[in-house]
C-alpha positions as CSV (number, residue, x, y, z in Angstrom):
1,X,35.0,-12.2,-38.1
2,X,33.0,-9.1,-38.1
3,X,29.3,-8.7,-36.9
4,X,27.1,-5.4,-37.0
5,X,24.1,-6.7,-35.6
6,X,24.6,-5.1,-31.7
7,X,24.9,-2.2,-30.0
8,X,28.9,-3.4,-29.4
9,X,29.7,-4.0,-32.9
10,X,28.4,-0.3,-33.2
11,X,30.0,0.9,-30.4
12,X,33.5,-0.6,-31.8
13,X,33.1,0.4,-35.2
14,X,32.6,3.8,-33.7
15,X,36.1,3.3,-31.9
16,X,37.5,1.6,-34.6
17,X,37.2,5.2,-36.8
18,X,39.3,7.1,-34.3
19,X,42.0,4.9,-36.4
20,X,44.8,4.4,-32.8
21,X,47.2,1.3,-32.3
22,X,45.8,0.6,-29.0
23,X,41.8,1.0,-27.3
24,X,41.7,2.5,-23.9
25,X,38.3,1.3,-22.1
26,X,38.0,1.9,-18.6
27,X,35.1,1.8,-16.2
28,X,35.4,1.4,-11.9
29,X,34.4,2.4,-8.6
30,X,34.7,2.9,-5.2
31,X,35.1,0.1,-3.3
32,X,33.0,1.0,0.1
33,X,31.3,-2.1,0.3
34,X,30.4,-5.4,-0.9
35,X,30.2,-5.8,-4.4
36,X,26.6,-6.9,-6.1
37,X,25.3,-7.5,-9.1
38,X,24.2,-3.7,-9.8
39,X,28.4,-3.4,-10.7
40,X,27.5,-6.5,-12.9
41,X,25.9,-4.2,-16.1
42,X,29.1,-1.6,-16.0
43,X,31.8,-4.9,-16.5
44,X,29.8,-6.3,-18.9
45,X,29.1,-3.6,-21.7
46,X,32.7,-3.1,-21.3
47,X,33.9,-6.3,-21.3
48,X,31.5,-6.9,-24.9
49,X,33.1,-3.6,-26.7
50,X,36.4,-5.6,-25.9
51,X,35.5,-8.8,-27.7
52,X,34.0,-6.6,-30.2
53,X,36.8,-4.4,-30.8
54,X,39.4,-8.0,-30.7
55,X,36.8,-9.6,-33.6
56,X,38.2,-6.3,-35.7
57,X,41.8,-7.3,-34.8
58,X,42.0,-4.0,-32.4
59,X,44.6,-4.2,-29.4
60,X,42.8,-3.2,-26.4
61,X,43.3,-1.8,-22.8
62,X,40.8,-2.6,-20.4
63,X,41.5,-0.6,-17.3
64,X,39.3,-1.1,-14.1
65,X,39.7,2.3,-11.8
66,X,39.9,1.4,-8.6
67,X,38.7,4.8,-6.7
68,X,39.9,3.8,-3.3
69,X,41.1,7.8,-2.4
70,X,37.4,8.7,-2.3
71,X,36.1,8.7,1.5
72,X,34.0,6.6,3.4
73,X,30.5,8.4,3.0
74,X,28.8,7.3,5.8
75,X,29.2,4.8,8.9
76,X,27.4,1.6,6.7
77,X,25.0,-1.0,8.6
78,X,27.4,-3.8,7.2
79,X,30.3,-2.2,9.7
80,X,31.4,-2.3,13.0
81,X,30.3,1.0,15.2
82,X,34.3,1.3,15.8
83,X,34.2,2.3,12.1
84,X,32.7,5.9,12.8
85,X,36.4,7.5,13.2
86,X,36.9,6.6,9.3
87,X,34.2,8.4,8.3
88,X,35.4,10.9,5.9
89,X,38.8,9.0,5.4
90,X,40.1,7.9,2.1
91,X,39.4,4.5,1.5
92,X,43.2,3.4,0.9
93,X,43.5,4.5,4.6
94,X,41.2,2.3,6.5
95,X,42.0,-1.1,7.8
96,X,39.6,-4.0,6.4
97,X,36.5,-4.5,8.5
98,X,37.2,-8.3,10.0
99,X,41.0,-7.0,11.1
100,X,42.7,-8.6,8.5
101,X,46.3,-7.5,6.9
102,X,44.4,-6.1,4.1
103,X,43.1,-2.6,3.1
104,X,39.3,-1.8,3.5
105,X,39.1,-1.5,-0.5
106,X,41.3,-4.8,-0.7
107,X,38.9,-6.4,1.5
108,X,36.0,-5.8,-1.3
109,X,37.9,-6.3,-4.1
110,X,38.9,-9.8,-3.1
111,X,35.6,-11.8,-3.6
112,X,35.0,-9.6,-6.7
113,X,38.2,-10.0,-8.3
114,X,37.1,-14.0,-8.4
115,X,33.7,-13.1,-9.8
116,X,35.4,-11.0,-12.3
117,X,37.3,-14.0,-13.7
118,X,34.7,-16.2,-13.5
119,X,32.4,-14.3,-16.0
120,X,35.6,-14.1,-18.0
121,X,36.3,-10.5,-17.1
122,X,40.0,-9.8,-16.8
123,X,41.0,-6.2,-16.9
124,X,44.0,-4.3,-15.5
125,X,43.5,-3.0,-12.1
126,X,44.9,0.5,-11.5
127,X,44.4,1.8,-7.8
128,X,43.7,5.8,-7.7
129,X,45.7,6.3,-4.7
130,X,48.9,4.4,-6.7
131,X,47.8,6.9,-9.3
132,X,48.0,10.3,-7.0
133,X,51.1,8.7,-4.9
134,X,53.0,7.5,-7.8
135,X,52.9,11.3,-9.4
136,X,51.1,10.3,-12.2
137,X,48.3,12.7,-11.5
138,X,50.8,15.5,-10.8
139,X,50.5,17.6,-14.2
140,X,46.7,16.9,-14.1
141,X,46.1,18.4,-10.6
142,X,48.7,21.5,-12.0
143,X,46.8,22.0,-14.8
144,X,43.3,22.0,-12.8
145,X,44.6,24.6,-10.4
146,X,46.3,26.3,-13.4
147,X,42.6,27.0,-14.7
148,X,41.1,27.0,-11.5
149,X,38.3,29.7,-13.0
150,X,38.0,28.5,-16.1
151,X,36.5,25.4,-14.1
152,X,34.5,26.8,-11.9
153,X,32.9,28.9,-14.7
154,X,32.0,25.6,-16.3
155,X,31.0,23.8,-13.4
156,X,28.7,26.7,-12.6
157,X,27.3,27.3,-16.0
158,X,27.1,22.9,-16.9
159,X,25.5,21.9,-13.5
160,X,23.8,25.1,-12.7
161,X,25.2,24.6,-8.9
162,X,27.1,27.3,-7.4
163,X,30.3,27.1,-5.5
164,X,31.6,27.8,-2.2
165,X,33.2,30.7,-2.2
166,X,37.7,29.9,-1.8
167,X,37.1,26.6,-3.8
168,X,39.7,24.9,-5.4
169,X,39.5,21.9,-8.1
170,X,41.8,20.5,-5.4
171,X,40.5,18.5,-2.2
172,X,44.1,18.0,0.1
173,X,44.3,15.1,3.0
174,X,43.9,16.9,6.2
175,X,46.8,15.1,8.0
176,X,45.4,16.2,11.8
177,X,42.4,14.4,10.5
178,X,43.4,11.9,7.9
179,X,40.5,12.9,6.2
180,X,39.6,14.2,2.7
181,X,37.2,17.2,4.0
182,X,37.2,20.3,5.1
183,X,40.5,21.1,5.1
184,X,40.3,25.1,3.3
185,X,42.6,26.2,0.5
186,X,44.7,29.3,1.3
187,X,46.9,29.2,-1.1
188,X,48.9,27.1,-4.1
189,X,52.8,26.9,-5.2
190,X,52.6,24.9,-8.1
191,X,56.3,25.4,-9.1
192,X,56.6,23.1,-5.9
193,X,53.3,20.8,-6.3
194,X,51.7,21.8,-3.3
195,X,48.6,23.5,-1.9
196,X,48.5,25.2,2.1
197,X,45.6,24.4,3.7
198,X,44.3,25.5,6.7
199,X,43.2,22.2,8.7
200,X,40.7,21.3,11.1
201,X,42.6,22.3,14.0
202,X,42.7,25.7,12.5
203,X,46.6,25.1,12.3
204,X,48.1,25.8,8.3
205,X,49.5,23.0,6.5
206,X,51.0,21.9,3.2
207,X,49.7,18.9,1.1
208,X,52.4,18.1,-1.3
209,X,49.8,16.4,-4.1
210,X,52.8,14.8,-6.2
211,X,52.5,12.6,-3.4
212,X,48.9,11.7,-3.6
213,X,48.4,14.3,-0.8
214,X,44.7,14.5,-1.5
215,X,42.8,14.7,-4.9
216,X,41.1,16.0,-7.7
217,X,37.4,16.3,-6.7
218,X,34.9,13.7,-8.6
219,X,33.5,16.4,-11.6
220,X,37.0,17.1,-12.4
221,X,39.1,13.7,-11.1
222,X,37.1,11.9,-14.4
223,X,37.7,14.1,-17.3
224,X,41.2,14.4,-15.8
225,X,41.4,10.3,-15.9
226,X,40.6,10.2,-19.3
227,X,43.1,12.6,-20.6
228,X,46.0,10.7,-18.6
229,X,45.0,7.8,-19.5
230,X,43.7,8.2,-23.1
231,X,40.0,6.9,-22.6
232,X,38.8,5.7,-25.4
233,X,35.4,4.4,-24.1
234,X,33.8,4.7,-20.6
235,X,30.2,3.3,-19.8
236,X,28.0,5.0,-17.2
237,X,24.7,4.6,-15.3
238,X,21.6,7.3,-16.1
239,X,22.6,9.4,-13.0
240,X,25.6,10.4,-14.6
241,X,23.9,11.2,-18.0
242,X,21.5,13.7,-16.9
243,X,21.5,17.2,-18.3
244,X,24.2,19.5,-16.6
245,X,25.3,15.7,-14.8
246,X,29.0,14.4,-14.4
247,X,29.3,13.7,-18.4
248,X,28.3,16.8,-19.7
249,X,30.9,18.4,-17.2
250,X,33.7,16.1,-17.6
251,X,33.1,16.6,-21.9
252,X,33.2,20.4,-21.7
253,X,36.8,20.2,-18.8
254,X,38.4,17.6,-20.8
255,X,37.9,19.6,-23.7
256,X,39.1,22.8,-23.3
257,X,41.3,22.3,-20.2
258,X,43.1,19.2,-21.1
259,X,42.6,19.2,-24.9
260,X,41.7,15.6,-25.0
261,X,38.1,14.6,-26.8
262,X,35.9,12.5,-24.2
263,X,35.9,8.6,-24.6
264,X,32.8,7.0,-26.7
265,X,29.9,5.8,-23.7
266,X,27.1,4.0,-23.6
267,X,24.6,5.2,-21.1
268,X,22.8,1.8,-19.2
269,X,19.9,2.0,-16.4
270,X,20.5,0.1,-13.3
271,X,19.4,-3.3,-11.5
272,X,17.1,-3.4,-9.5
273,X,16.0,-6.1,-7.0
274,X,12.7,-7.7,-7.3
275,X,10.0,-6.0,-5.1
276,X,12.3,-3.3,-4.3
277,X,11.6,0.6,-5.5
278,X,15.7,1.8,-5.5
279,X,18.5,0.7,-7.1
280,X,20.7,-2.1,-4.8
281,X,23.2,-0.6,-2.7
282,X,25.1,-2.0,-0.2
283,X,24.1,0.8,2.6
284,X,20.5,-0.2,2.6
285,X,21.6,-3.9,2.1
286,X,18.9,-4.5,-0.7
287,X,21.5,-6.6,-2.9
288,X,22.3,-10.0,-3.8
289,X,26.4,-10.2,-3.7
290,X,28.6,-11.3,-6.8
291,X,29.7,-13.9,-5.5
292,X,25.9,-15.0,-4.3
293,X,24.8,-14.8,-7.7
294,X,27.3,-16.9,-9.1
295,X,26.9,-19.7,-6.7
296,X,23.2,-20.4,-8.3
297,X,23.9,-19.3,-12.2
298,X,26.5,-20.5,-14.4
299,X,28.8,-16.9,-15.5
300,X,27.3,-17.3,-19.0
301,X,24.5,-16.8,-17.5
302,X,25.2,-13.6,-15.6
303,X,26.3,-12.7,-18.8
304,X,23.4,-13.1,-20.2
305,X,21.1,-11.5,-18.1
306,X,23.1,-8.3,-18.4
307,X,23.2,-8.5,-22.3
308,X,19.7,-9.7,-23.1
309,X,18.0,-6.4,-23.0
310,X,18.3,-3.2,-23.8
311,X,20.9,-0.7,-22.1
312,X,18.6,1.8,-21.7
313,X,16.0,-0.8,-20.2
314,X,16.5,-1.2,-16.2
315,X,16.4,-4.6,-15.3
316,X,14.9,-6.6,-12.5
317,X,16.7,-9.5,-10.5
318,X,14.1,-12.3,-9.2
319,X,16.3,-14.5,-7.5
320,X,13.3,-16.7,-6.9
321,X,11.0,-18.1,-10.0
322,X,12.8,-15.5,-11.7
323,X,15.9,-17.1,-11.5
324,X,14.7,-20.6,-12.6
325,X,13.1,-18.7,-15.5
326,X,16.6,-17.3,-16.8
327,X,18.4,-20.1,-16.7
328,X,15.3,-22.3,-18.7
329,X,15.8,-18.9,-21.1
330,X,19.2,-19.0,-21.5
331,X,19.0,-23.0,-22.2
332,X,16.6,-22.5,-25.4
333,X,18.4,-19.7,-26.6
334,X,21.6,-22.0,-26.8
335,X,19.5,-25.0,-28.1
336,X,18.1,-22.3,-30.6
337,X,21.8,-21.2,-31.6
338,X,22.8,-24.8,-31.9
339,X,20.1,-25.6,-34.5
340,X,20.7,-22.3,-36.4
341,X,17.3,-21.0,-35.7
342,X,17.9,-17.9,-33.4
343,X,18.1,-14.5,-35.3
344,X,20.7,-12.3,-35.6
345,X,20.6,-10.6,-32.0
346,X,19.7,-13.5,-30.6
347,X,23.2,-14.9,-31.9
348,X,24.9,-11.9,-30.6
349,X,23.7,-11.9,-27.4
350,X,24.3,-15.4,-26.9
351,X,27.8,-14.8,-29.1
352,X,28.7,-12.1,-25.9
353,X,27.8,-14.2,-23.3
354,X,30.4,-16.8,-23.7
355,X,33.2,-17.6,-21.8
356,X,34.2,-20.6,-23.7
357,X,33.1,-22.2,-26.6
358,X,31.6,-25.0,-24.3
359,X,28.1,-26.1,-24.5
360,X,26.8,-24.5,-21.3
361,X,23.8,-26.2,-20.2
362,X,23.5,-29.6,-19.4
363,X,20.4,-30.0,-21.8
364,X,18.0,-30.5,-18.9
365,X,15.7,-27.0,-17.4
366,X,16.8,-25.9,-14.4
367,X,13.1,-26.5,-13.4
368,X,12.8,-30.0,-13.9
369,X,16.5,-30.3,-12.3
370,X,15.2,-28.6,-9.3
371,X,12.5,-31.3,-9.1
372,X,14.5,-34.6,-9.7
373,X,17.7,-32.9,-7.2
374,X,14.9,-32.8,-4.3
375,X,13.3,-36.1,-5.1
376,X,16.8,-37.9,-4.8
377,X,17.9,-35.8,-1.5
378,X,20.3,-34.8,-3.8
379,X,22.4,-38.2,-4.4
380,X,23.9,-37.9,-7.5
381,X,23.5,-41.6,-8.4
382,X,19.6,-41.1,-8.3
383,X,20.0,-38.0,-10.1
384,X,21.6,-39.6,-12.9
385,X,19.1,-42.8,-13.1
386,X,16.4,-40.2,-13.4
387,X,17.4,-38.3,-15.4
388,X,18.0,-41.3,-17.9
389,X,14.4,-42.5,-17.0
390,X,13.3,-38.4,-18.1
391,X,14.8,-38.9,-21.3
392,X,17.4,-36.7,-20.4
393,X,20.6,-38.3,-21.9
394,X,22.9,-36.0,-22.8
395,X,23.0,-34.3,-19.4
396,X,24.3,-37.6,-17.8
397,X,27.5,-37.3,-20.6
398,X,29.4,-34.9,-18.6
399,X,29.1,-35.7,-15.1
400,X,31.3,-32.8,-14.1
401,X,28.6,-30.0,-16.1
402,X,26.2,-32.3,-14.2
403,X,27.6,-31.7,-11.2
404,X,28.2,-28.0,-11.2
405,X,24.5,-27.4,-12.3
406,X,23.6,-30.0,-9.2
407,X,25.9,-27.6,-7.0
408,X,23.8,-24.3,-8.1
409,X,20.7,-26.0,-7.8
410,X,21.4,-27.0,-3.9
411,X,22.3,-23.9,-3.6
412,X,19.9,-21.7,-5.1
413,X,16.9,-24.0,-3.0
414,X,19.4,-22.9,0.2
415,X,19.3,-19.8,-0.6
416,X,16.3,-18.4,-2.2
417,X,13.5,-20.9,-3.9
418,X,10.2,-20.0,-2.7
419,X,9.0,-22.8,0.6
420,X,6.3,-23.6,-2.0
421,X,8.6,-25.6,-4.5
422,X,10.4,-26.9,-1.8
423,X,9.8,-30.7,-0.6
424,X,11.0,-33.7,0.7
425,X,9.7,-37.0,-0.2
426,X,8.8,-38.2,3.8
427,X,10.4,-41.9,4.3
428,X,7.8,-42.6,6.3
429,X,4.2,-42.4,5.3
430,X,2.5,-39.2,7.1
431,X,-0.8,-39.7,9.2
432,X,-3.2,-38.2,6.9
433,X,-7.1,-38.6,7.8
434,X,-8.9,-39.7,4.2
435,X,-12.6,-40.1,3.2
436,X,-13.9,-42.8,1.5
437,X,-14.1,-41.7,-2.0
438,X,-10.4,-40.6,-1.5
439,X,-9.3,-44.2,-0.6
440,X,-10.8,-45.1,-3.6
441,X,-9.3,-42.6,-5.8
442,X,-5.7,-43.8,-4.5
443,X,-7.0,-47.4,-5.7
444,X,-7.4,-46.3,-8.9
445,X,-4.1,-44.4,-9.2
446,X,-2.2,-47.2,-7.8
447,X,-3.6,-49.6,-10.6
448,X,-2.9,-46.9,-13.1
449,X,1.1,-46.8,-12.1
450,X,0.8,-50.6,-11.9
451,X,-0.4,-50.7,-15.7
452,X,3.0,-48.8,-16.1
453,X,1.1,-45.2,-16.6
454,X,3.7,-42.2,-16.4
455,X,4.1,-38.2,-17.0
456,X,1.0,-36.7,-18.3
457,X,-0.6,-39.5,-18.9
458,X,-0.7,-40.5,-15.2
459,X,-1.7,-36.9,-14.0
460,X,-4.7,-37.2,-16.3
461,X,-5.6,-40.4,-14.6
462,X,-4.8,-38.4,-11.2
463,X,-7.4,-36.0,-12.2
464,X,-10.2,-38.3,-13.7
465,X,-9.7,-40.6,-10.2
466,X,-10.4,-37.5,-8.4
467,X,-13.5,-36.2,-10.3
468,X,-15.2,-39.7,-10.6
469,X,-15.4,-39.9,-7.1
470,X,-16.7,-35.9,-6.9
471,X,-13.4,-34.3,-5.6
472,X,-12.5,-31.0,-6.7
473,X,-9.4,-31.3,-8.3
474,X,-7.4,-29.1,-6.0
475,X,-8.4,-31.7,-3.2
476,X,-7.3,-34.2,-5.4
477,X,-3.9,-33.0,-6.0
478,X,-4.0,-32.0,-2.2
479,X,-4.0,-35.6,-1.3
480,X,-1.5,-36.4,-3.2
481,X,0.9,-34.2,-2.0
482,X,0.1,-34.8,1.5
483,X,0.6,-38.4,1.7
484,X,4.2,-38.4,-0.2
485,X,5.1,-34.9,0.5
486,X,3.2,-33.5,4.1
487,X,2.4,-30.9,2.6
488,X,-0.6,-29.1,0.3
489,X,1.4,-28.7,-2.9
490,X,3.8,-29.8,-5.1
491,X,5.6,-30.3,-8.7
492,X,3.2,-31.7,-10.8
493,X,1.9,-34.7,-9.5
494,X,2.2,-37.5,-12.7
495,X,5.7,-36.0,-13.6
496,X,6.8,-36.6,-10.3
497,X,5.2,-39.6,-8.9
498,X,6.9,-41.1,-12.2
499,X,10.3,-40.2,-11.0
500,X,9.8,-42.4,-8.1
501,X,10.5,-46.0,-7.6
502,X,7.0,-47.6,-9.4
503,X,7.2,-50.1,-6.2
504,X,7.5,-47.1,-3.7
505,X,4.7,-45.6,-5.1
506,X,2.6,-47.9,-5.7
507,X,3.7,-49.3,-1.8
508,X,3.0,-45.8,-0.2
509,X,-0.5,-45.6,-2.7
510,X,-1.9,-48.9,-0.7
511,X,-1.2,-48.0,2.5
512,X,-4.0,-45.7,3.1
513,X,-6.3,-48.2,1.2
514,X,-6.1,-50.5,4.1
């Protein structure tokens, strides 16, 4: 079935008039640290232009690049001060930080590999220095150094930088270094695939680049990549689309030096987390991980929150209320889709976020599970029985939804729910000094849940017990809380006295009556 009501359906039918057998879409990175939900936009346009491009019947190529012959930048705070002799060193090179068998790119892929197919994201993983090792790069890194000026003259005139003098579009692995830097250029045989450098050491060397012997640099590496690998469609954040940026270089090299037209993008701002000025990044560790975010959101979720706006719009991740306000979001947009009420976009977004055809939610908010998870303790037999008591039915008909939503509640009040909507009904009742009118409001209250009062019906009484005997009603919500919880707030009080046992309550009301 066809749709045109979403930027992907537009992006594919753009792709679709190139008229090919096959669609090449790639996107990646380096791997130099842990992987967070910034990476989560980039997988996600692409992985929507896919579907959109398999609703037209297209056969599509999703490539993820992994770019693992790029150096490490910078020592990180995340590693180990042994790690500053791999500074400068291609990633392929360096050993995983916890000493496992595994590269340093492998290390980081791992755990993001598993997020990948959990949002239902499974592209082909090529590795850049299988690319450059394997000789598949060879003719492009000929042809760069073939039109060496021709390069430099665009690099210059695009990105209005100038270059050092002797460069080369060529940057060769220093091997009395093992790094990818600062090794000079003195000359090139490309009969023979190979550049002399002179090294570090001041020694001269060869770097034979049929054998991944270095690499292309970034500016000319991409618009290489797309050539070999017939690009079809590449998304990219902002930084990259700036005037004179990466695109506008890699469009004008890809053009006239390798005679290929440049893949189809869509240009997206990035995440940001909440309270945070900068993008997240790994080196100043203001992220949440993959993996994290996964643990407290179903994947159709994820997917939602990256689809639900605007490309061009940056978005902001509040794992706190924020969080519990997404998931209540994406829960009425399903129930909205379900009833054949939500518009066109609305049916698109929810359409791309998908991994199955499964009803996702458990037809209870997130909020209200958060409430009923820590008035149990989080037994799942309590859960159930009040969640039948809540009306809440149909989220009792699959206990295994049930209990993956339980899971990512417990784990999302572990890891980030703010202290003040976290409690713990106390077994035992707390010593709590009370005045006289306040023993009498409890009187009241306790009558009213003996009458059988519950929800909002029973937090108005709450209320009206309080201001008959001239309490303001924050000190009569106060006491409440106090007396079950120990503490000064709480969910709202009717709602969740009523999830209690009546006899509890009405037990716990009476004993600071007394």
């Amino acid at each position: 079935m066809k749709h045109i009501n979403y930027w992907a359906d537009e992006v594919a039918e753009k792709l679709i008039a190139r008229n090919k057998e096959k669609y090449t879409l790639c996107t990646g990175i380096t791997p130099s640290g842990p992987y967070h939900i910034g990476y989560l936009r980039e997988m996600i346009i692409t992985d929507a232009v896919k579907r959109a491009l398999e609703e037209r019947g297209a056969k599509v190529r999703f490539i993820y690049f992994v770019d693992d012959l790029d150096n490490l930048r910078k020592l990180y705070p995340f590693l180990p001060e042994s790690f500053e002799k791999y500074v400068h060193c291609p990633i392929s090179k360096i050993p995983a930080p916890d000493g496992s068998s595994v590269s340093y790119g492998d290390y980081f892929l791992k755990p993001f590999k598993v997020a990948l197919k959990d949002l239902g994201i499974e592209p082909e993983f090529v590795y850049a220095h299988d690319f450059y090792e394997s000789g598949q790069m060879t003719e492009q890194v000929s042809t760069a150094l073939e039109n060496r000026d021709t390069i430099a003259e665009i690099l210059t005139r695009v990105s209005k930088r100038e270059l050092p003098e002797g460069w080369h579009p060529f940057e060769p692995l220093d091997e009395t270094t093992g790094r990818i830097r600062g090794a000079q250029i003195t000359s090139t045989e490309i009969i023979h695939h190979r550049v002399e450098y002179e090294a570090q050491d001041g020694s001269r060397k060869w770097a034979d680049y049929s054998k991944g012997q270095g690499k292309l640099p970034w500016r000319v590496d991409w618009p290489a990549r797309w050539a070999k690998l017939g690009v079809d469609f590449e998304p990219f954040g902002k930084d990259h689309a700036v005037a004179g940026g990466s695109y506008d270089v890699g469009r004008e090299i890809v053009k006239k030096i390798y005679k290929c037209d440049a893949p189809e993008y869509v240009v997206y701002e990035h995440i940001y987390l909440k309270g945070e000025a900068k993008k997240m990044s790994a080196s100043l560790g203001n992220l949440v991980s993959l993996d994290q975010f996964l643990s407290i959101v179903p994947p159709e979720v994820a997917r939602y929150f990256a689809l639900r706006s605007r490309n061009d719009r940056h978005l902001v991740f509040d794992p706190s209320l924020g969080l519990m306000q997404l998931t209540d979001e994406f829960a009425r947009l399903e129930e909205d889709v379900v009833k054949g009420e939500a518009d066109l976009t609305k049916q698109a977004i929810h359409r791309y976020s998908q991994i199955s055809n499964r009803r996702v939610m458990v037809k209870v908010p997130f909020s209200h599970l958060v409430t009923v998870y820590q008035a149990t303790q989080g037994d799942f037999e309590e859960i159930k029985r009040l969640l039948m008591h809540t009306g809440h039915i149909a989220a009792v008909e699959s206990e295994k939804d049930l209990k993956a939503q339980i899971e990512k509640v417990a784990n999302w009040l572990k890891l980030y729910a703010p202290e003040d909507l976290k409690f713990e009904v106390q077994k035992i009742a707390p010593q709590v000094e009370l005045s006289a009118q306040q023993k009498k409001m409890l009187q009241t209250i306790s009558s009213a849940v003996e009458e059988g009062q519950k929800d909002i019906d029973l937090h108005n009484s709450i209320y009206e017990a309080g201001k008959a005997e001239g309490l303001l009603p924050r000190d009569t919500f106060k006491t409440i809380y106090r007396i079950f919880l120990n503490k000064e707030s709480g969910p709202k009080a009717g709602f969740f006295l009523t999830l209690l046992e009546k006899d509890f309550v009405i037990e716990r009301l009476r004993n600071y009556i007394k």
